[in-house]
MIMIMAR-755064 format. One record per residue (C-alpha): x, y, z; residue in one letter. Coordinates in steps of 0.1 Angstrom, whole numbers, plus 5000, padded with zeros to 4 digits. Layout:
N
r X->X	Y->Y	Z->Z	res->A $
...
***
This chain:
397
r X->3980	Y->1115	Z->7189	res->X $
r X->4006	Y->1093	Z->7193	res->X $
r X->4038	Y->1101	Z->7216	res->X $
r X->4064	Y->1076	Z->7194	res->X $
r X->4073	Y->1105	Z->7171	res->X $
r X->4062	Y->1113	Z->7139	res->X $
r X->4037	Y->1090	Z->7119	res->X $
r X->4050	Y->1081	Z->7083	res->X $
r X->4029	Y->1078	Z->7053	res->X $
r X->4034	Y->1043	Z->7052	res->X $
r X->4020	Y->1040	Z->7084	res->X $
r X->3990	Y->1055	Z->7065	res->X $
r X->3986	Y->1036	Z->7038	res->X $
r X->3989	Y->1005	Z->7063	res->X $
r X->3960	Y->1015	Z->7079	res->X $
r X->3936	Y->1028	Z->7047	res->X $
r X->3951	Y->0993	Z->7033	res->X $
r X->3965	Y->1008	Z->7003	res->X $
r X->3998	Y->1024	Z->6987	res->X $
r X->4017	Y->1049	Z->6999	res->X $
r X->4017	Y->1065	Z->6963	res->X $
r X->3982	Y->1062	Z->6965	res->X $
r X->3979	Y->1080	Z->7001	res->X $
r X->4005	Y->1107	Z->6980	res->X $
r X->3983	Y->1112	Z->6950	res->X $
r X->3955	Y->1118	Z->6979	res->X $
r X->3978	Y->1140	Z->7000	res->X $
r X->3987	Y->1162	Z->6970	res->X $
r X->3953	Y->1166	Z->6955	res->X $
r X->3966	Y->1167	Z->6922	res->X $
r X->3958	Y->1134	Z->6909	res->X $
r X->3919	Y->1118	Z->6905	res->X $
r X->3911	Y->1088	Z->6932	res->X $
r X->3879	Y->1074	Z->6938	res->X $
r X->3857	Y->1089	Z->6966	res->X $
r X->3857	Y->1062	Z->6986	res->X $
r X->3894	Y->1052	Z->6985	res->X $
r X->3900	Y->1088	Z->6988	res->X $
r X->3875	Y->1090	Z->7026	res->X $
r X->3893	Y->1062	Z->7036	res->X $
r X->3928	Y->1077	Z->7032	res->X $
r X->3916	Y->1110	Z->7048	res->X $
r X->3903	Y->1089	Z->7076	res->X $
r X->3935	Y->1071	Z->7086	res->X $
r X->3954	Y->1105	Z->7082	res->X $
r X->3931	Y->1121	Z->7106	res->X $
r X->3927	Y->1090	Z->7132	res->X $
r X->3969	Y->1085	Z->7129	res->X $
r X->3971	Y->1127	Z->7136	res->X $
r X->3991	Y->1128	Z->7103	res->X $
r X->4012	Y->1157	Z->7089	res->X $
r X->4028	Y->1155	Z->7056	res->X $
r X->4069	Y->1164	Z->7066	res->X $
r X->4070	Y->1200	Z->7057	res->X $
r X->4104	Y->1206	Z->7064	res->X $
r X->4115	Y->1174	Z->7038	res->X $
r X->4094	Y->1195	Z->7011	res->X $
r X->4112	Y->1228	Z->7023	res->X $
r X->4146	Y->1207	Z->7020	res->X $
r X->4138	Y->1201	Z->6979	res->X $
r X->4125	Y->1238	Z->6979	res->X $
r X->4087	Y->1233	Z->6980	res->X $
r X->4085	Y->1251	Z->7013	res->X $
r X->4094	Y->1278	Z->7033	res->X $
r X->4107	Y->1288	Z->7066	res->X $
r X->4076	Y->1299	Z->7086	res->X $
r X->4073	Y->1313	Z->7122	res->X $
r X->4037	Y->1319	Z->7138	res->X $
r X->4027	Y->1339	Z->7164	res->X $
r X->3994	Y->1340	Z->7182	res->X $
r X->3979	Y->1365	Z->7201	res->X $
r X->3949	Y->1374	Z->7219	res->X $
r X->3943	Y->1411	Z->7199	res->X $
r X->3964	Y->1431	Z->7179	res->X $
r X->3950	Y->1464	Z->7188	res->X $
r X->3970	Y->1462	Z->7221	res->X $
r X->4001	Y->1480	Z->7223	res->X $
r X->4020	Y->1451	Z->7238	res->X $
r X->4003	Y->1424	Z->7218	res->X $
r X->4019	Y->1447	Z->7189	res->X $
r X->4052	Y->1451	Z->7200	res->X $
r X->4058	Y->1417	Z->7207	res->X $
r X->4045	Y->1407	Z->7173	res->X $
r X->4069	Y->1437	Z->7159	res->X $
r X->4096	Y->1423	Z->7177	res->X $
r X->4089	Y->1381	Z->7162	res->X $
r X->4083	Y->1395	Z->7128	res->X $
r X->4121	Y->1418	Z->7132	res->X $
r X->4137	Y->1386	Z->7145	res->X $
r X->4122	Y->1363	Z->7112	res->X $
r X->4129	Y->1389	Z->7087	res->X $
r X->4167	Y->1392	Z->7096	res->X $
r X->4167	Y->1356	Z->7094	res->X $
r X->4149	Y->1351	Z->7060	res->X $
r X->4117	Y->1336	Z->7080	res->X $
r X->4082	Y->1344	Z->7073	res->X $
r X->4063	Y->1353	Z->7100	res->X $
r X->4023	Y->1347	Z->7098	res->X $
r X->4001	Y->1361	Z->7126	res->X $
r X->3966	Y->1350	Z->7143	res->X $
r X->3940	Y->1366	Z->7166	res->X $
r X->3923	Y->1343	Z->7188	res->X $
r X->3899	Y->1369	Z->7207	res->X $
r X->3911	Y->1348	Z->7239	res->X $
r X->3886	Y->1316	Z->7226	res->X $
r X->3910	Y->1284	Z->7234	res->X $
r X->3891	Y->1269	Z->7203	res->X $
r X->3904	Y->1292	Z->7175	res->X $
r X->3939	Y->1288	Z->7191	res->X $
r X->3937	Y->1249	Z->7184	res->X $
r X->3923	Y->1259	Z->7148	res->X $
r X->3953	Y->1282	Z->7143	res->X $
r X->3983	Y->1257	Z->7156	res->X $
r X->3968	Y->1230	Z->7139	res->X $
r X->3965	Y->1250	Z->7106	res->X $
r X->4007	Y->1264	Z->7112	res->X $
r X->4014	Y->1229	Z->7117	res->X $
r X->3999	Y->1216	Z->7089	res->X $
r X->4013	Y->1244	Z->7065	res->X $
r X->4049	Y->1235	Z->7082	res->X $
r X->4052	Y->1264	Z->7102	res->X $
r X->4088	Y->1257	Z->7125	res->X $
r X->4080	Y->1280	Z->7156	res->X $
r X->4046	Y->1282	Z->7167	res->X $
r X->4050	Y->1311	Z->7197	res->X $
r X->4019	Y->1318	Z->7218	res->X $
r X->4016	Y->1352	Z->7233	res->X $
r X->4003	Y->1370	Z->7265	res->X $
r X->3996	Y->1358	Z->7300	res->X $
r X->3959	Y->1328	Z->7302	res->X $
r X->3937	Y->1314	Z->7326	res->X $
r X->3958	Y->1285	Z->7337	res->X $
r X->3934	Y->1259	Z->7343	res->X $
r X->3933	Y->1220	Z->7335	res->X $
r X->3919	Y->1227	Z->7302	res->X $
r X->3945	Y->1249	Z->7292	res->X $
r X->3974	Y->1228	Z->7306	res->X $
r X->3964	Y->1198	Z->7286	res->X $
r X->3957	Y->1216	Z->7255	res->X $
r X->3993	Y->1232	Z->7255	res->X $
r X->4009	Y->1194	Z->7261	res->X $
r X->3986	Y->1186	Z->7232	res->X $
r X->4004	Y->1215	Z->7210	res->X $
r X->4041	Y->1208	Z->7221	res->X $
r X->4035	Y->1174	Z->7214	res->X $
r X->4017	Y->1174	Z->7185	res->X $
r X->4043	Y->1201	Z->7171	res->X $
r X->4071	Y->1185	Z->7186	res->X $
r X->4061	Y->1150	Z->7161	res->X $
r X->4064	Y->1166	Z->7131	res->X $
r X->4098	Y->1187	Z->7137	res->X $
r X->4081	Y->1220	Z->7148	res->X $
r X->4085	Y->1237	Z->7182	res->X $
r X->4058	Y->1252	Z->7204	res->X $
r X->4075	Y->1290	Z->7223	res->X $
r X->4054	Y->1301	Z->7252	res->X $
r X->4059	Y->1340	Z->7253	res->X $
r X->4052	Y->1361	Z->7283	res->X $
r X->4031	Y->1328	Z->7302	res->X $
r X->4047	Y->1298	Z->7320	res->X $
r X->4049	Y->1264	Z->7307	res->X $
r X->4020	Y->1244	Z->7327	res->X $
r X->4046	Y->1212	Z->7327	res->X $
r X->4080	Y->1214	Z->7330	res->X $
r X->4085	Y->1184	Z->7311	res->X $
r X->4065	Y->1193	Z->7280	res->X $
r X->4085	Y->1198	Z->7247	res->X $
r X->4080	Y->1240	Z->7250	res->X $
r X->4105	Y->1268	Z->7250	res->X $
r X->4090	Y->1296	Z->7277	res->X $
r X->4105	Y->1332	Z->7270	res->X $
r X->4085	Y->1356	Z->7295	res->X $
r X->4098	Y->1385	Z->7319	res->X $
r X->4096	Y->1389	Z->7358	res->X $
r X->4057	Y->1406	Z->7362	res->X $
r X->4066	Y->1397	Z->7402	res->X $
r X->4095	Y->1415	Z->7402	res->X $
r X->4082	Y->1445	Z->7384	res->X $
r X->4055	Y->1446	Z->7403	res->X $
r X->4072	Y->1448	Z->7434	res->X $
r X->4093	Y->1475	Z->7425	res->X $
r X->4064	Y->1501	Z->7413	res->X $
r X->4048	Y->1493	Z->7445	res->X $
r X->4081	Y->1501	Z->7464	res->X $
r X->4081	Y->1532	Z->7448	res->X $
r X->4045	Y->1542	Z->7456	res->X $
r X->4059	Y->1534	Z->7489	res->X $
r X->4089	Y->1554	Z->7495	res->X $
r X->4068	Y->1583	Z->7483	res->X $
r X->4049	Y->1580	Z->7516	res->X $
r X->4016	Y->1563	Z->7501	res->X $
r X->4002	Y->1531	Z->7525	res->X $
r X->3968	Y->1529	Z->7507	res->X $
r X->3977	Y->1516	Z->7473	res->X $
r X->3950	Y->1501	Z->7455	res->X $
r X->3957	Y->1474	Z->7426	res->X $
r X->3933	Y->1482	Z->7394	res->X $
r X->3929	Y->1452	Z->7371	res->X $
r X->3932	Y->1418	Z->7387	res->X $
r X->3920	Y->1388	Z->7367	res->X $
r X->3919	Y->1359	Z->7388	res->X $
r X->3941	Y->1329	Z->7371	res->X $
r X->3952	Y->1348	Z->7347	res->X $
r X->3992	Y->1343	Z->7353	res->X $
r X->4007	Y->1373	Z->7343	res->X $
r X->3979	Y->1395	Z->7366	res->X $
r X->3987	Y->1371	Z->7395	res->X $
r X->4022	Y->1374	Z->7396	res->X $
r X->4019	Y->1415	Z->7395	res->X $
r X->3991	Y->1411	Z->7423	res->X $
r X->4015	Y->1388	Z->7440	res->X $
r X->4047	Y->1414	Z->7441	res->X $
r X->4023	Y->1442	Z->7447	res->X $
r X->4014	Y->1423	Z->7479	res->X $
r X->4050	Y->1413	Z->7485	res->X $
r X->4062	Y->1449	Z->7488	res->X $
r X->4035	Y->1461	Z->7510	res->X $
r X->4047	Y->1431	Z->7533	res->X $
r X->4085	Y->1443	Z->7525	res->X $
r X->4075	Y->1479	Z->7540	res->X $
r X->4063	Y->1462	Z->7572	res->X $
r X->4026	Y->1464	Z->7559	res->X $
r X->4000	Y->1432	Z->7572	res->X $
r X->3979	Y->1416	Z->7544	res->X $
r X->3945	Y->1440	Z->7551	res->X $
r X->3965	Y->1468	Z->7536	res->X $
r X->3963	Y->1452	Z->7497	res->X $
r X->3932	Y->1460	Z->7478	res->X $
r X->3928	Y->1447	Z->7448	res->X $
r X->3898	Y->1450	Z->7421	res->X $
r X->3894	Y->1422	Z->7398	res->X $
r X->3883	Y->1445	Z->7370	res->X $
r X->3905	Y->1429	Z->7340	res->X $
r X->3923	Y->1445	Z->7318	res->X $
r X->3917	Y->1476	Z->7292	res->X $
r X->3909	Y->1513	Z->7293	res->X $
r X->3869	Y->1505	Z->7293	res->X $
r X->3876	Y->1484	Z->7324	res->X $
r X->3899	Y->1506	Z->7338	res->X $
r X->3875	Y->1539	Z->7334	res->X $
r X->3851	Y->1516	Z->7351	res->X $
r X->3862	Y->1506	Z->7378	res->X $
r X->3880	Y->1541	Z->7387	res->X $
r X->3846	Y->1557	Z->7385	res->X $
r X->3829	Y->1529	Z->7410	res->X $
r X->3854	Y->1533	Z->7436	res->X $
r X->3855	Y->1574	Z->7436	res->X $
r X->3815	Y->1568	Z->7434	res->X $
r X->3821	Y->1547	Z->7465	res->X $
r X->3851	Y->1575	Z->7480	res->X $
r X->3871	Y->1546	Z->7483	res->X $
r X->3877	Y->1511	Z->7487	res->X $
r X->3861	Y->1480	Z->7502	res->X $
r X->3872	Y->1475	Z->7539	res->X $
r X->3905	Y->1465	Z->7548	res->X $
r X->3916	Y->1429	Z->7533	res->X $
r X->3889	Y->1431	Z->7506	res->X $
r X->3891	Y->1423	Z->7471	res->X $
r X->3864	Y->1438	Z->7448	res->X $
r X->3853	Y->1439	Z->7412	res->X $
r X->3842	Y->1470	Z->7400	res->X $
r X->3805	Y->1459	Z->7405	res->X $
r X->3806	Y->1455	Z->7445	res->X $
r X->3830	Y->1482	Z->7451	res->X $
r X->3804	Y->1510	Z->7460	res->X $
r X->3789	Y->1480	Z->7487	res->X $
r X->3820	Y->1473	Z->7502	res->X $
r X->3813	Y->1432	Z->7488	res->X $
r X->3847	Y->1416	Z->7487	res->X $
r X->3846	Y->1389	Z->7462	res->X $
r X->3880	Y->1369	Z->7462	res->X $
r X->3894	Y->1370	Z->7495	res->X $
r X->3867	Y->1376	Z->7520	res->X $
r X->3835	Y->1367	Z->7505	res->X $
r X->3825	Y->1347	Z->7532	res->X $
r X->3830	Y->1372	Z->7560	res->X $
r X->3811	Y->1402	Z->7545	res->X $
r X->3783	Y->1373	Z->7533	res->X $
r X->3775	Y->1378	Z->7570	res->X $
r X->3780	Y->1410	Z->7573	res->X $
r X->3776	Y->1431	Z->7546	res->X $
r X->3795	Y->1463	Z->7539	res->X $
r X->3779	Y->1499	Z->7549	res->X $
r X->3798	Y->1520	Z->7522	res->X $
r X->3774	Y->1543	Z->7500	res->X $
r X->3783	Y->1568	Z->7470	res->X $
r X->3794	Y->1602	Z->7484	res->X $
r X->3795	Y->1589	Z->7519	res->X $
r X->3819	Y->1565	Z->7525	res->X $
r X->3861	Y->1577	Z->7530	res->X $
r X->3884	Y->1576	Z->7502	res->X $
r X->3911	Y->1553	Z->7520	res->X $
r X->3935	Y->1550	Z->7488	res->X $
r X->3960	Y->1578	Z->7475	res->X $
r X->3977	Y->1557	Z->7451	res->X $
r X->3967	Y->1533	Z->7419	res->X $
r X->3987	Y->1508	Z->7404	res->X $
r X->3973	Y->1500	Z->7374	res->X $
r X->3979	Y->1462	Z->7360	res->X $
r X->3986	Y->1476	Z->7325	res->X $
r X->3989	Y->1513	Z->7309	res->X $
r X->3953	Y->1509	Z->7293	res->X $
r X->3935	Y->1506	Z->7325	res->X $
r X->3958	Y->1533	Z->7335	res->X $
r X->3946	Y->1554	Z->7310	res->X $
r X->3911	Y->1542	Z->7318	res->X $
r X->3918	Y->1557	Z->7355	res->X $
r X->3937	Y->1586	Z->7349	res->X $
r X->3902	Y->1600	Z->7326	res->X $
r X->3879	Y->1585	Z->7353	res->X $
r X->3898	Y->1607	Z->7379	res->X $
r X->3894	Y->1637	Z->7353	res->X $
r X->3863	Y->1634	Z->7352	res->X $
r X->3857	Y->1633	Z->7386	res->X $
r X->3874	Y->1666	Z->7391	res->X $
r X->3905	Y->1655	Z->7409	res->X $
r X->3942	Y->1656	Z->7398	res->X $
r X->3965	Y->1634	Z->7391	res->X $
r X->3995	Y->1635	Z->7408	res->X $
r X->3981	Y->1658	Z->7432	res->X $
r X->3950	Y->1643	Z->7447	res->X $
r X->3957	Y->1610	Z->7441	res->X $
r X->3992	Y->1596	Z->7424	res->X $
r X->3987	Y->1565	Z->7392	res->X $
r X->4010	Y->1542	Z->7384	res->X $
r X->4012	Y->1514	Z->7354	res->X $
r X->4028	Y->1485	Z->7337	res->X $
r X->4044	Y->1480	Z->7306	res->X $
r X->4053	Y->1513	Z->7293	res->X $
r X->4036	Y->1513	Z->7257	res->X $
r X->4050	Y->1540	Z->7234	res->X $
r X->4021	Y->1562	Z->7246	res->X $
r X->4025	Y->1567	Z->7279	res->X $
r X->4048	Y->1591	Z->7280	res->X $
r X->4022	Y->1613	Z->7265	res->X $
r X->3993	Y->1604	Z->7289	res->X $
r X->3982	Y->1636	Z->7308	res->X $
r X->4005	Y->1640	Z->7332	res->X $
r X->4029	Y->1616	Z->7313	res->X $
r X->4030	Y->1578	Z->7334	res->X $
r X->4055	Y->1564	Z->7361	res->X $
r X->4050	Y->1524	Z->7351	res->X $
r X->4071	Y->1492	Z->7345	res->X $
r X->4086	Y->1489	Z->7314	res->X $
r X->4083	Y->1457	Z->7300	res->X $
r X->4109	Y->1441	Z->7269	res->X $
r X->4078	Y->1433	Z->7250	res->X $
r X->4095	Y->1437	Z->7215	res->X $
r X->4128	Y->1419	Z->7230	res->X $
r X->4102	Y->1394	Z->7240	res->X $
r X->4093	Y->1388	Z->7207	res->X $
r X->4125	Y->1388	Z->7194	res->X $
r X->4138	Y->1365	Z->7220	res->X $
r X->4118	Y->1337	Z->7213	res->X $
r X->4128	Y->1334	Z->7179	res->X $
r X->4163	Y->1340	Z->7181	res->X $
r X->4166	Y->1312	Z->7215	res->X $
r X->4143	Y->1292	Z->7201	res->X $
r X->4166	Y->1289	Z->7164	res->X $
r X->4199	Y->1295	Z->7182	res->X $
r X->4200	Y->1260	Z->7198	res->X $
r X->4171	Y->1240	Z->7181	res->X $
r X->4179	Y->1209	Z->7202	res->X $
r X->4179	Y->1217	Z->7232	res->X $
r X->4156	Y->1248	Z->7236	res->X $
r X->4125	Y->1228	Z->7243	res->X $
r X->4121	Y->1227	Z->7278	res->X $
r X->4140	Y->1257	Z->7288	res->X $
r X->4132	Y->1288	Z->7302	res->X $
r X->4141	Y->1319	Z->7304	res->X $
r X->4135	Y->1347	Z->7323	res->X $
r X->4143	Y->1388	Z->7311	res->X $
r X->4142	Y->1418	Z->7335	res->X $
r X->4124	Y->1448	Z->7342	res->X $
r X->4127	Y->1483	Z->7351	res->X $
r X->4106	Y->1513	Z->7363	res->X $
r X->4103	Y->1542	Z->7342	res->X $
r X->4097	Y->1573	Z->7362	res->X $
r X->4077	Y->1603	Z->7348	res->X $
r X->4051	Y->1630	Z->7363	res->X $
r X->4021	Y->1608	Z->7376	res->X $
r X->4035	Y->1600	Z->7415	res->X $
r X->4040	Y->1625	Z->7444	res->X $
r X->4037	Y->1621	Z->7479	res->X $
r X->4002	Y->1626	Z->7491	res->X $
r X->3987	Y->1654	Z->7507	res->X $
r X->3998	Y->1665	Z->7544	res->X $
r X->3967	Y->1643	Z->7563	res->X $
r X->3965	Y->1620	Z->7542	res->X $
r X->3994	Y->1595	Z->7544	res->X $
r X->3970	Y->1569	Z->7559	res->X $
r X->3945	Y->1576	Z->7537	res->X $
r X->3917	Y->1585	Z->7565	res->X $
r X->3903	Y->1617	Z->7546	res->X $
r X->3878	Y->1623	Z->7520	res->X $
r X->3889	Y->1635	Z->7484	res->X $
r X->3855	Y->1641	Z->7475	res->X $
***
């Protein structure tokens, strides 16, 4: 791709060495060329990174105003609202808004922007927090460039912009902040031994919660060995999981550790101290070892819900026995049993956010960022813990 701007038809033509009403008539499809002049057009268009200029067609009336939004599922409540929120913003506009699944593969996202920017699709927003790696930081410079050539704008919703300097608008809310706040109110409630359910190393919105979640242990005058955090993901099914391994376990790895779901009823840390318990190895066994955690802060509702049924299950009560906490406040959460104390997230604002910023000033929204708030939602699923077990030095099973 080249970074002069957009390539022209003639451009085209120059290269397949013909006309540019011949590159037309092979654009179009609605006229008969020869095979082989018609290869050779297709060729240059594809080496050159060529789009035919949407928005002229739209100008004449022979396109239409198109927004995009990508997201990893749509069966998640915040992937949906978000969506709900792009698709409120376009409609009040007279936009259409089209929407694509990816499944989290990077390779079906670069099918799906390529395919919006091709049909002339204006915004192109991308949803939901990513493993920011060097493979995903150059393929978003490829899509805010590539976009960016043909008049388009790529909006990164809810994740950071990997570049500063790339041609993207970044809409996304304060997970640290949040995140620090649920924490402080597990806190002032008396709990020290919180446990974070749901880490996902890389992944830039679970970071940033794991991050404040550490943050406000530090705030309340607590040293680093007092975070525990299971890298479990995200999800009910992962959430349930996990829950189950560490009241298997009665508790979490030692002090400092991190665990997934697999090592917890070892006492294996896996992100933070793998190296220490590599030489020596964790004692903790299923029904022997102490529950040390009276709290759970769960890095969404869904692994919340996952935890608050594993801890059913396992005959204990929630707030009473051990007090659950969540993040982003989906419409059902109020009716989890007991109802949950989370974060509330804008996720519909989100949605509607980047499409009005991103239209509002056109020319000077690439590159920007902004940055919307928080707020804890307290319901029925936090108490203080039970008398002797502040420090969480008792067994709940």
């Amino acid at each position: 791709m080249t970074s002069k701007g957009r390539v022209t038809i003639r451009e085209v033509a120059e290269r397949a060495g013909v006309s540019m009403a011949t590159v037309s008539r092979v654009l179009s499809g609605n006229h008969p060329v020869p095979a082989s002049t018609r290869a050779r057009v297709l060729r240059a268009a594809r080496d050159l990174d060529y789009v035919a200029n949407a928005h002229a067609r739209a100008l004449v009336g022979g396109g239409r105003k198109m927004v995009a939004v990508v997201l990893r599922q749509v069966t998640s409540p915040f992937y949906a609202q978000v969506a709900e929120g792009v698709e409120a913003e376009a409609a009040a506009r007279g936009w259409l808004c089209l929407v694509g699944t990816t499944g989290g593969d990077p390779g079906r996202e670069l099918e799906f922007v390529q395919l919006m920017r091709e049909e002339g699709a204006r915004l192109v927003i991308l949803v939901g927090g990513v493993v920011e790696d060097d493979a995903y930081r150059e393929r978003v410079a490829h899509y805010a460039q590539a976009l960016a050539s043909t008049g388009a704008r790529l909006v990164l919703c809810g994740r950071p912009a990997p570049d500063p300097d790339i041609p993207a608008l970044v809409v996304e809310f304060d997970n640290e902040a949040g995140a620090r706040a649920i924490t402080g109110h597990l806190l002032s409630a008396g709990h020290r031994r919180i446990v974070f359910l749901g880490g996902l190393p890389g992944n830039t919105a679970l970071d940033a919660r794991v991050a404040g979640y550490r943050a406000a242990l530090a705030e309340h005058g607590l040293g680093p060995e007092a975070a525990h955090v299971v890298d479990c993901g995200l999800g009910r099914a992962a959430g349930h999981r996990a829950m189950t391994e560490l009241l298997k376990a009665g508790g979490v790895p030692g002090p400092g550790d991190t665990a997934t779901p697999e090592t917890a009823t070892s006492g294996t840390a896996t992100r933070d101290t793998a190296t220490r318990d590599a030489a020596n190895p964790g004692t903790a066994t299923p029904d022997t070892a102490p529950a040390r955690f009276t709290a759970v802060f769960a890095g969404d509702d869904m692994v919340a819900a996952g935890a608050l049924r594993a801890i059913a299950d396992a005959g204990l009560r929630v707030p009473q026995d051990i007090s659950v906490v969540g993040y982003n406040d989906i419409p059902l959460a109020e009716d989890f049993n007991p109802p949950l104390t989370t974060v509330r997230t804008p996720a519909e604002e989100l949605g509607r956010a980047a499409v009005r910023i991103a239209l509002r000033d056109p020319e000077h929204a690439a590159g920007a960022h902004h940055l919307l708030g928080t707020h804890i939602v307290v319901r029925d699923s936090v108490q203080p813990p039970p008398p002797g077990r502040e420090d969480g030095g008792s067994t709940l099973v």
